[in-house]
Structure formats: C-alpha cells, structure tokens
C-alpha positions in Angstrom: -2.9 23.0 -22.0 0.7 21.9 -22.7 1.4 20.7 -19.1 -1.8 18.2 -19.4 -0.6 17.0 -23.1 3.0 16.4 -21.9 1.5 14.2 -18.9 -1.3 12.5 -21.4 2.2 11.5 -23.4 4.8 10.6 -20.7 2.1 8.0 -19.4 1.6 6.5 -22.7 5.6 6.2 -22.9 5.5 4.4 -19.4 2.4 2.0 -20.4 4.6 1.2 -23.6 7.7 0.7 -21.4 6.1 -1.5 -18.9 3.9 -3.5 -20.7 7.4 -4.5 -22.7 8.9 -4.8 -19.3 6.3 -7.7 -18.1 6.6 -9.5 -21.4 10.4 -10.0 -19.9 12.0 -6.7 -21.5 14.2 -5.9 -18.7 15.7 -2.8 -20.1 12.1 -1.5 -20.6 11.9 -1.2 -16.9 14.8 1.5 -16.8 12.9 3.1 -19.8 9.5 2.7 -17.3 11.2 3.8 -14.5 12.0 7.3 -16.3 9.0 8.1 -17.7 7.5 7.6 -14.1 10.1 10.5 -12.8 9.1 12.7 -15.7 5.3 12.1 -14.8 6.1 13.2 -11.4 8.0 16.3 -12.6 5.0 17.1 -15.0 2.5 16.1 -12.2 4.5 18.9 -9.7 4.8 21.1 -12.0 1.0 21.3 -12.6 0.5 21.4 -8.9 2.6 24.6 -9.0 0.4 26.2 -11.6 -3.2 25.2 -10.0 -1.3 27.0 -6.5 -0.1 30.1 -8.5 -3.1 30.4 -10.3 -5.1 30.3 -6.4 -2.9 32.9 -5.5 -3.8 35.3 -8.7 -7.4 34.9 -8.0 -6.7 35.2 -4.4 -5.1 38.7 -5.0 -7.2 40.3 -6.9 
C-alpha cells in the first residue's frame, strides 16, 4: 500500500534528520521537524482510509 510505503520513508527522513540534529546539526532539526508534520499527515490520512474502509464493510 502506497500510504504505508510513504510513512515507512518520511520516518527514515526524520531518523536521518535527527540523528544529524543531535550530532549538533541545527538546521537538521527544521528538516526533522518537517518530516514529523508529513508523518502526521500520512499517519491521518491512513486513519481516514481504515474509517472509510469500516464504513464500506459496514454498508454492505
């Protein structure tokens, strides 16, 4: 599913990011901070899917 690969990759952006950011790359933390607002936008959107698809199963 591409929802679950685009998640898989946006947290292997942020682990990249932050583990720069804690060796004292302070712009790696905006880069961090980022890829933790698209994993919540992935995250919500999957949420959305899982509820749509209850309601499909639900209506049939």
């Amino acid at each position: 599913m591409k929802l679950i690969t685009d998640l898989e990759q946006a947290f292997e952006s942020f682990r990249r990011e932050f583990d720069k950011f804690e060796r004292g790359n302070k712009s790696a933390g905006t880069r961090a901070r980022k890829n933790l607002q698209d994993i919540k936008k992935i995250s919500q959107d999957i949420r959305n899917y899982i509820q749509e698809s209850k309601k499909d199963e639900e209506a049939k």
